[in-house]
KEKE-412546 format. One record per atom (N, C-alpha, C): x, y, z. Coordinates in steps of 0.1 Angstrom, whole numbers, plus 2048, in hexadecimal, padded with zeros to 3 digits. Example, Ala and Ser with C-alpha at 12.3 -4.5 7.8 and 13.67 -1.06 7.14 Angstrom:
8847C784E/87B7D384E/8847DF84E/8807EA847/8897F5847/88180084F/
***
This chain:
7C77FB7FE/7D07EF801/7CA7E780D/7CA7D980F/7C57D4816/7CE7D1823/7CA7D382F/7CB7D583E/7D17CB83F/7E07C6846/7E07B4849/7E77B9855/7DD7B785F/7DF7B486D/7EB7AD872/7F07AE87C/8017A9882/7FE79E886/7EF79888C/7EC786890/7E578388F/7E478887C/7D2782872/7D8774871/7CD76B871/7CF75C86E/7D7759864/7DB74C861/7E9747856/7E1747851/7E774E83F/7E174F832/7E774382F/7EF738835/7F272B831/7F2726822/7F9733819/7F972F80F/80A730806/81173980D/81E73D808/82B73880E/82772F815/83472C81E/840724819/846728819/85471F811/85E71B821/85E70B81F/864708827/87170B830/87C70F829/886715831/883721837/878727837/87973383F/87773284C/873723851/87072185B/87D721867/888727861/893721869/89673086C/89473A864/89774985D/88B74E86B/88074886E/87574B87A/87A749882/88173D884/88873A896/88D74B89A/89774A893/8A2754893/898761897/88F76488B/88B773893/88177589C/8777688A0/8727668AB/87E76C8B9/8857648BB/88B76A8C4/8947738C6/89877A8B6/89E7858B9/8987938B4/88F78E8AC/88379D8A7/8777A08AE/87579F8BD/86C79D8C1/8637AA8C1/86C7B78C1/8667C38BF/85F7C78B0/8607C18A3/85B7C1898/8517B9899/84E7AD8A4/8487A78A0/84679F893/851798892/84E78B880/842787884/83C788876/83077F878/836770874/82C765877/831756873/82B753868/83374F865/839749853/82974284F/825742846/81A740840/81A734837/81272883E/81071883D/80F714831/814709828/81170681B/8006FE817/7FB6FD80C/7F26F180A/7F96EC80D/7FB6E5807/80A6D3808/7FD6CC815/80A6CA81D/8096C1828/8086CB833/7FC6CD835/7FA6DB840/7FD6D5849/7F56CE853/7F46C885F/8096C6861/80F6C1859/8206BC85A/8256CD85D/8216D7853/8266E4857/8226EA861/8196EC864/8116F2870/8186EB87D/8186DD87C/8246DB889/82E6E1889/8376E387C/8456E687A/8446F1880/8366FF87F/83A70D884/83570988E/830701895/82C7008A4/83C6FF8AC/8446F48A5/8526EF8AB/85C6FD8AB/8577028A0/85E70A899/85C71A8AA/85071B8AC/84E7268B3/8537208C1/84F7128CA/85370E8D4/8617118D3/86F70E8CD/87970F8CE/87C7208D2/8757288C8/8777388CA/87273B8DC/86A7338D9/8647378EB/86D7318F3/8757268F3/88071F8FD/88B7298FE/88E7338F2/8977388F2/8987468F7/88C74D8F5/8877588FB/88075A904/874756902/86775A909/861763907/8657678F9/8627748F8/84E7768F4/84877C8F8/83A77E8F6/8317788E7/8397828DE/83477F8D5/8377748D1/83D7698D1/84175E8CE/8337558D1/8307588DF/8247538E6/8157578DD/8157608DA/80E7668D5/8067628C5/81475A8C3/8147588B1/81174D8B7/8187468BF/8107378C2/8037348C1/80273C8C9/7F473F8CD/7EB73D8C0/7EC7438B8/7E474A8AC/7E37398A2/7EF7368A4/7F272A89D/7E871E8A4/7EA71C8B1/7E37128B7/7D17158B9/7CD7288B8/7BE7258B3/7BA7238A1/7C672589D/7C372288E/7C271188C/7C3709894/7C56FB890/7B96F789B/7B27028A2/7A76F98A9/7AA6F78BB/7B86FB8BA/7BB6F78CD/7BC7008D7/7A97048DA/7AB7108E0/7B27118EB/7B57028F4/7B8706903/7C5704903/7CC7048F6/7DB70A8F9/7DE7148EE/7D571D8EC/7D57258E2/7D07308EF/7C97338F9/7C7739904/7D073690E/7D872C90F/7E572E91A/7ED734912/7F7736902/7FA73C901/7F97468FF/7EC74E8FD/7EA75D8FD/7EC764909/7E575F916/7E7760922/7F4761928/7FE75C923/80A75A923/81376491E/80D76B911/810771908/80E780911/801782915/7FC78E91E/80579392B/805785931/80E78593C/81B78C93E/82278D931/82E78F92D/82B79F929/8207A5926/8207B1917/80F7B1917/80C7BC922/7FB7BD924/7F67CB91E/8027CE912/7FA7DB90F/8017DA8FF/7FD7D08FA/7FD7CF8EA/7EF7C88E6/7EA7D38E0/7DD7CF8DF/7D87C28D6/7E37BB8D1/7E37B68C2/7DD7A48CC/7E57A28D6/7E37998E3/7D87968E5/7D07A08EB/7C47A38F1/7BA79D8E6/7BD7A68D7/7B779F8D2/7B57918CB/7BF7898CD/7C477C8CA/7BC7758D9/7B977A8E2/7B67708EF/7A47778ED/79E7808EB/7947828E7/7907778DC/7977718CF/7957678C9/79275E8CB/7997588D6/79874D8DE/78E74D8E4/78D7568E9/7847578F8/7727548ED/76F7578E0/7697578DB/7647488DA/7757458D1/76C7338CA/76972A8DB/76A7308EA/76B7288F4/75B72A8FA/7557318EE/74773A8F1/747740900/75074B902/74E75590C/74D764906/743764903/7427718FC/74377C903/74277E90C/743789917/74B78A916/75678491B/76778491F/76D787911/76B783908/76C7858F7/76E7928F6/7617958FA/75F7A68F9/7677AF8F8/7687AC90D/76F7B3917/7827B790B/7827A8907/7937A9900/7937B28F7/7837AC8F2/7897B18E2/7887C78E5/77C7C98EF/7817D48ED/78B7DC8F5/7927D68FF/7A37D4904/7A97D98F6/7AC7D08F0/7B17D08E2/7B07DD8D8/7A47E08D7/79D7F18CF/7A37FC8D9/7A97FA8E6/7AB8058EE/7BC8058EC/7C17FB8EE/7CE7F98EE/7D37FC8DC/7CC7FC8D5/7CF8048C4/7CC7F78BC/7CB7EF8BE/7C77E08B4/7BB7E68AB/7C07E889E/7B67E9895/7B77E3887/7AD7DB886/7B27D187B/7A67CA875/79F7C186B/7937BD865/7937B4871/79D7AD879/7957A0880/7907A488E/7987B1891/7917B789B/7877B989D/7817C088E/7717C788B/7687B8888/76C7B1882/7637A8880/76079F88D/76C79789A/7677958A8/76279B8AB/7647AC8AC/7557B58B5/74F7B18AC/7487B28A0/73F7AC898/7347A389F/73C7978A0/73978D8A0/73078C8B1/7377918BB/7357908C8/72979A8C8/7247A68C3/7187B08C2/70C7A78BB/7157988B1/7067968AB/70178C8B6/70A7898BD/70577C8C6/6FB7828D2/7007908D4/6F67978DD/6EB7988D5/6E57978C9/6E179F8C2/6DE7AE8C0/6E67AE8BF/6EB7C28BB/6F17BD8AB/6E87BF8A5/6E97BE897/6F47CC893/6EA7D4896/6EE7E188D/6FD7E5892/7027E089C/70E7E68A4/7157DB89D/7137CF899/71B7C8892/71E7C6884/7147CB87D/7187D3870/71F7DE86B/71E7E887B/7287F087B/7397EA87D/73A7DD881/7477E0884/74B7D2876/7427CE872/7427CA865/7457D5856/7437DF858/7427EC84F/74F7ED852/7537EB85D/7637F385F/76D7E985D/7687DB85E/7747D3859/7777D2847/76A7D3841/7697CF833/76F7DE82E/7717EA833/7767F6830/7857F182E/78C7EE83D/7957EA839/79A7DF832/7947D6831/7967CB829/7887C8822/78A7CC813/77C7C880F/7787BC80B/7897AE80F/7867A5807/78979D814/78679F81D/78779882C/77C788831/77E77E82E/77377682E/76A76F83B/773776844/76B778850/76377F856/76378D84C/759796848/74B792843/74878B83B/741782833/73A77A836/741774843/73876A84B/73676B853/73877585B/72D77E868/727786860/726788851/71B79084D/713788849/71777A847/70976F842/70876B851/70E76A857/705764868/6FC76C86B/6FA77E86B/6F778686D/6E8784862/6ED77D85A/6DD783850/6D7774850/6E3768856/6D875F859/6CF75F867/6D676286F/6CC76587B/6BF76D87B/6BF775869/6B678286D/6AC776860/6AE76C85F/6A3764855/6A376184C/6B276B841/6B8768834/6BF75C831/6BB751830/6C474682E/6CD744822/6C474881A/6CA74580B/6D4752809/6D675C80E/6DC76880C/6E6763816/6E5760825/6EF757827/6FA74E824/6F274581E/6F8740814/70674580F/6FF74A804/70A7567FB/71575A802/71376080F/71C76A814/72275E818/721751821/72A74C81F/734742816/72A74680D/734741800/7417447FC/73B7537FC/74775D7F9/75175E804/74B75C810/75875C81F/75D752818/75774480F/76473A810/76F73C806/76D7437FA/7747477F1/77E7537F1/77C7577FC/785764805/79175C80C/783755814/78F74D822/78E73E821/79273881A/790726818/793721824/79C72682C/7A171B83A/79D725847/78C72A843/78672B852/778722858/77F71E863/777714868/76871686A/76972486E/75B721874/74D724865/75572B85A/74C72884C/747717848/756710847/74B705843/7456FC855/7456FE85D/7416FC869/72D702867/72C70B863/71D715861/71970B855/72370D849/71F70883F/7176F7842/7206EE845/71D6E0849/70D6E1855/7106EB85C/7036EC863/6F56F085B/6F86FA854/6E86FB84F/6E46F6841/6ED6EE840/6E96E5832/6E56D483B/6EC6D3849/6E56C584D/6D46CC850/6D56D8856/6C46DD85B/6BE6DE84F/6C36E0843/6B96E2836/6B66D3830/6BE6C9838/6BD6B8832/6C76B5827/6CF6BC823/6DC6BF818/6E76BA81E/6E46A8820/6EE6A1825/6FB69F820/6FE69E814/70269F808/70F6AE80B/7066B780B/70D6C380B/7146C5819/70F6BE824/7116C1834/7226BF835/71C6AF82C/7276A9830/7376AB827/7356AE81D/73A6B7815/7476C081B/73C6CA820/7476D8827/74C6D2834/7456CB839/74E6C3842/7576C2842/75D6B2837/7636AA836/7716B782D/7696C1828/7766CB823/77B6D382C/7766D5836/77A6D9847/7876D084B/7806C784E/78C6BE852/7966BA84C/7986BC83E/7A56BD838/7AE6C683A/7AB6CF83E/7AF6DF83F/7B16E084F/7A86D7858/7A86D4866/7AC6CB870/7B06BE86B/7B06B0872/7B16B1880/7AA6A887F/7A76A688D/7A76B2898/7996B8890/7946C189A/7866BB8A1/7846BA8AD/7776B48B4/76D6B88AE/76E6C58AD/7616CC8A6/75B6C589C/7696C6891/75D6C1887/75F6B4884/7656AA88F/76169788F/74F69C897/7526A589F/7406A78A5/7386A8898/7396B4892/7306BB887/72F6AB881/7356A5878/734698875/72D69187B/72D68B885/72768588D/71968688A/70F69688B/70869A88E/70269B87E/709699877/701698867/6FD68D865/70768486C/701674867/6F767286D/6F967587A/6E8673882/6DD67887C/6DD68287B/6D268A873/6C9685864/6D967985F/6D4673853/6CF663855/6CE662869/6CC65286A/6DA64C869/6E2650863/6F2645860/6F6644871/6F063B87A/6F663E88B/70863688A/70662B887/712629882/71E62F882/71C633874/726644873/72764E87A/719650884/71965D88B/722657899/71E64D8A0/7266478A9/7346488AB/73864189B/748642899/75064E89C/745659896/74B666894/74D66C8A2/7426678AC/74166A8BA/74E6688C3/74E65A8C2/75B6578C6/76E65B8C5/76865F8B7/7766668B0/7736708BC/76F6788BC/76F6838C1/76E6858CE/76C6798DA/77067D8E4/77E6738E4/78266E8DB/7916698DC/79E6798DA/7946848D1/79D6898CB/79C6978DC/78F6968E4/79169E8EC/7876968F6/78B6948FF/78368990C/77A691911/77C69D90F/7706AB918/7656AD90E/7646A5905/7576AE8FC/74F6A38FF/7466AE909/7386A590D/72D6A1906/72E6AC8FE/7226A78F2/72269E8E9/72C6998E8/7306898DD/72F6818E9/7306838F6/72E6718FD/71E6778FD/7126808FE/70967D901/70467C8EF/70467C8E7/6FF67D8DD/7066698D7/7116658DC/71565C8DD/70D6548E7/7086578F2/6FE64D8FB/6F264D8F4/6EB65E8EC/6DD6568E9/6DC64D8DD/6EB64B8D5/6E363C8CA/6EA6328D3/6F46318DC/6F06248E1/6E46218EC/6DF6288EE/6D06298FC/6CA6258EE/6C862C8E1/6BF6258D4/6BF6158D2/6C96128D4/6CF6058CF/6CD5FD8D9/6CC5FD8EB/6C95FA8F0/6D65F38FA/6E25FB8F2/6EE5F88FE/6F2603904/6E55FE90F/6E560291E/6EF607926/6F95FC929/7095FE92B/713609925/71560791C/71A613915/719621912/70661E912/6FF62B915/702630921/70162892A/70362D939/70F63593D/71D631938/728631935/72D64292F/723642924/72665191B/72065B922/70F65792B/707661934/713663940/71B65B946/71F65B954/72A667950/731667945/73B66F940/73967993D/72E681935/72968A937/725695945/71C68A950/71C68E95B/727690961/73168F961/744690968/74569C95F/74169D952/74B6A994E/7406B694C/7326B494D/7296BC950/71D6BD959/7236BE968/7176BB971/7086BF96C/7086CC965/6FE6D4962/6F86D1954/6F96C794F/6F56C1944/6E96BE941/6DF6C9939/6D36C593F/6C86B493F/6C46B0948/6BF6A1949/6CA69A94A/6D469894A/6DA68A947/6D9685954/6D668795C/6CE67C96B/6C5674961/6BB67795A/6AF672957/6B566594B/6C266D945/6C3661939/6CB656944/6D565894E/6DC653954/6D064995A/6C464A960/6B964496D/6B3638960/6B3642951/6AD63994A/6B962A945/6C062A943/6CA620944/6CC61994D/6CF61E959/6CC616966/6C260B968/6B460F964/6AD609961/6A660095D/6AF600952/6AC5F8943/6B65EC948/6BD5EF951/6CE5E5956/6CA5DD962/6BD5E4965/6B85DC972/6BB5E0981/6C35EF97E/6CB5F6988/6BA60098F/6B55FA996/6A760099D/6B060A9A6/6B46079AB/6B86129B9/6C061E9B2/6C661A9AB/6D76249A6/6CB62F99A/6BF62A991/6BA62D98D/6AA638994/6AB6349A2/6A063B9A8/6A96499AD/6B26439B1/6BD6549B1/6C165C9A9/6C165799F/6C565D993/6B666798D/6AC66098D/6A166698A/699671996/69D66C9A0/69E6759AE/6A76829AC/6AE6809A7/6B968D9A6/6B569699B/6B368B990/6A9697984/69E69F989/69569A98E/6896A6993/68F6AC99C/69C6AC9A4/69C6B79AE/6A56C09A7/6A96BD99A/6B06C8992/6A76D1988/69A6C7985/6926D097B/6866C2982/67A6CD987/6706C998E/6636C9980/6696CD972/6616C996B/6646BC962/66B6B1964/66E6A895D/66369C962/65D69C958/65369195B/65A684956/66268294D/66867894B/66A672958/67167B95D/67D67896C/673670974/668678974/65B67397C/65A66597A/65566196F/652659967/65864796A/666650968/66F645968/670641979/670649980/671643991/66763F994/65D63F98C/650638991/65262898E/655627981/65761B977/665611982/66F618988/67961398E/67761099B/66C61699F/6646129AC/6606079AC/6566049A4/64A5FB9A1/6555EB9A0/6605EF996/6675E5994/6715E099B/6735E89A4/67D5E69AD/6735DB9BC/6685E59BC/6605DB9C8/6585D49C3/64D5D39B8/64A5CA9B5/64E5C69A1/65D5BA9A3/65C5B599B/6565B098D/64E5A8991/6465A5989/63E5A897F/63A5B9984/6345C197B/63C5C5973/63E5C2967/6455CC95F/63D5D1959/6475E2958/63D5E9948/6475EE93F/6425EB933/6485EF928/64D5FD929/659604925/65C60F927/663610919/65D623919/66362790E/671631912/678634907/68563E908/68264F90A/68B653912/685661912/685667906/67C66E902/6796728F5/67C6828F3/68468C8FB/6896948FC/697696901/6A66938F6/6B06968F9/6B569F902/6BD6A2908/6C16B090F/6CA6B9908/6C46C5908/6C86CB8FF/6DA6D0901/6E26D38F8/6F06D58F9/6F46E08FF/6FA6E090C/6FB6E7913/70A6F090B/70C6FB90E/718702906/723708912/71B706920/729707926/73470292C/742708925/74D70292B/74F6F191C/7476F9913/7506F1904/75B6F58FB/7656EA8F8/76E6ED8EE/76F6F48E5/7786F68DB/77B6FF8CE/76F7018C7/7607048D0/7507068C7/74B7148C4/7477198BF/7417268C7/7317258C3/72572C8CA/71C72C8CA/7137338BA/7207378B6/71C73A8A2/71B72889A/72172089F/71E719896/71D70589D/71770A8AC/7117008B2/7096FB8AA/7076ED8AA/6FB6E38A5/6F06DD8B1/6EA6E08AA/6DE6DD8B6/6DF6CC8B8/6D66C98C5/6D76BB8CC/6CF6B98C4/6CD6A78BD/6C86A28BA/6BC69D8BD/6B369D8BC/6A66978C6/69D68A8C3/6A767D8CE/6A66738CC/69666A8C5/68F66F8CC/68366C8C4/67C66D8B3/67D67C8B3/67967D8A8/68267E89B/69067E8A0/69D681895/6A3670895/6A366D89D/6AF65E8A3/6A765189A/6AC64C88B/6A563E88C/6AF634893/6AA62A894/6AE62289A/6B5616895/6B5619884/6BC60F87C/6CC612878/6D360A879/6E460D877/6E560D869/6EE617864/6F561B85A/6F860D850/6F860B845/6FC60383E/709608837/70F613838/718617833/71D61E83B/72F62283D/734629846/73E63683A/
***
């Protein structure tokens, strides 16, 4: 018989509407059974998934009781929102620090926030405190392959597919696992089959959309995407992942728009204002450019280069002084940036002697995507920085 864990993700397929009133009720008075929460329809997910969001906030006004927090919890990382899907676990802990089922719901988190260490630490908090369950074994899984400890992560993949042999989370740390080892096409497969197990997990078609844009299978990228986001709306993630296909296919246009969506949908994701500054620095608005670099640097001091894209704008703007600083500050952060060099030389020359101009080119090496202290991502199914030179054309999309 198959294993179904007390805070496995919504099977979001059985839920019949009135029962959501039947949950108030034993949220706050079953709190020792632990109800699980009512399970989401197709229909109109995004309309239900609020209803048990409203549906659990009320139980928590009325109690406080842990698990209430807890199921929140589970619900708000199942829709994408890790940083209140980690206040309420935390919350949840606060209340009840020796139910292992917790630990492992905030180890989840701590995962898509890419803290794998701290992930760890929960998830095996969780294995000590008696949490045993396929999503248990498959996060250790997951967090041994990122160490790469393969073989330790197959073991705890052997032990989830024991208990659940039809687990599809299983499936896709066993295709991450055999794509990192060079098997792509066998990858593939496995996460084929994760999708036919598990339709509404994110981070399958998240991988999927990634290595069909690296294979040039724009077509297909955009595909598992755009089936993500039906299942997801308006998750940053995947307006980014988007973003990052159309670039890849030249459409800047589309990739732009998609940029923007996405730091409308979360103002902290640094990687859409810098991936957003290098097609307008393409395009040649400077301003704007300047605008997406400066915001980046506020929300990631340590962002590698962005002095140099920042000095290079300045520049182009006629800003000599604000741009000699800027480029000053890049070589005292990385004393190998010859650009940085480059450019303070060019802002010198132009700043004291006028007249000379020289033609300048764009820095021709993006900065690569830094991963710490990003949203609902994890480092299984990051997209790499684009690299403005040799990926970036310079012609707009004719179609959106």
């Amino acid at each position: 018989m198959v294993h179904k864990p007390l805070f496995h993700s919504f099977a979001l397929s059985l839920f019949i509407p009135f029962t959501l009133s039947l949950f108030i009720t034993s949220c706050g008075t079953d709190t020792r059974q632990q109800t699980r929460i009512p399970p989401l329809p197709i229909g109109s997910d995004s309309a239900q998934t609020e209803a048990a969001l409203q549906a659990l906030t009320r139980a928590i006004n009325q109690s406080s009781a842990p698990s209430a927090y807890a199921k929140r919890a589970s619900v708000h990382l199942d829709m994408g929102r890790t940083k209140e899907a980690l206040s309420d676990i935390d919350e949840a802990i606060s209340r009840n620090n020796t139910d292992g089922n917790y630990f492992l719901i905030r180890a989840q988190v701590l995962r898509v926030l890419k803290l794998p260490q701290k992930a760890l630490e929960n998830a095996q908090r969780a294995e000590i405190l008696g949490a045993d369950s396929p999503e248990l074994y498959t996060l250790l899984a997951d967090v041994w392959q990122q160490n790469n400890q393969f073989a330790k992560a197959r073991l705890y993949l052997a032990k989830a597919l024991q208990m659940a042999p039809y687990d599809g989370e299983a499936y896709f740390f066993n295709g991450l696992i055999t794509a990192r080892q060079g098997d792509t096409t066998q990858a593939l497969a496995l996460y084929q089959q994760s999708l036919k197990l598990k339709p509404r997990y994110l981070e399958t078609y998240n991988q999927l959309a990634s290595v069909y844009r690296s294979l040039g299978n724009i077509g297909a990228a955009l595909s598992y995407n755009e089936q993500a986001i039906r299942y997801f709306p308006n998750n940053p993630r995947l307006t980014f992942g988007r973003g990052m296909i159309y670039q890849s296919a030249g459409r800047l246009d589309s990739a732009l728009t998609s940029y923007q969506e996405t730091v409308k949908l979360d103002p902290t994701y640094y990687q859409a204002n810098f991936q957003a500054g290098l097609i307008l620095q393409r395009w040649r608005a400077y301003t704007q450019a300047l605008t997406n670099f400066n915001r980046v640097l506020q929300l990631n001091a340590k962002f590698p280069r962005i002095h140099t894209y920042i000095g290079f704008c300045q520049e182009q703007l006629g800003q000599y002084e604000g741009a000699i600083a800027s480029y000053t500050q890049s070589t005292q952060l990385d004393a190998n940036d010859g650009q940085a060099y480059a450019g303070m030389a060019r802002a010198q020359r132009r700043l004291y002697n006028p007249y000379r101009y020289n033609t300048v080119g764009l820095p021709d090496e993006a900065a690569a995507v830094s991963t710490t202290g990003s949203p609902p991502t994890d480092t299984r199914v990051d997209i790499p920085t684009i690299q403005p030179r040799t990926q970036l054309s310079t012609r707009r999309d004719s179609t959106k």
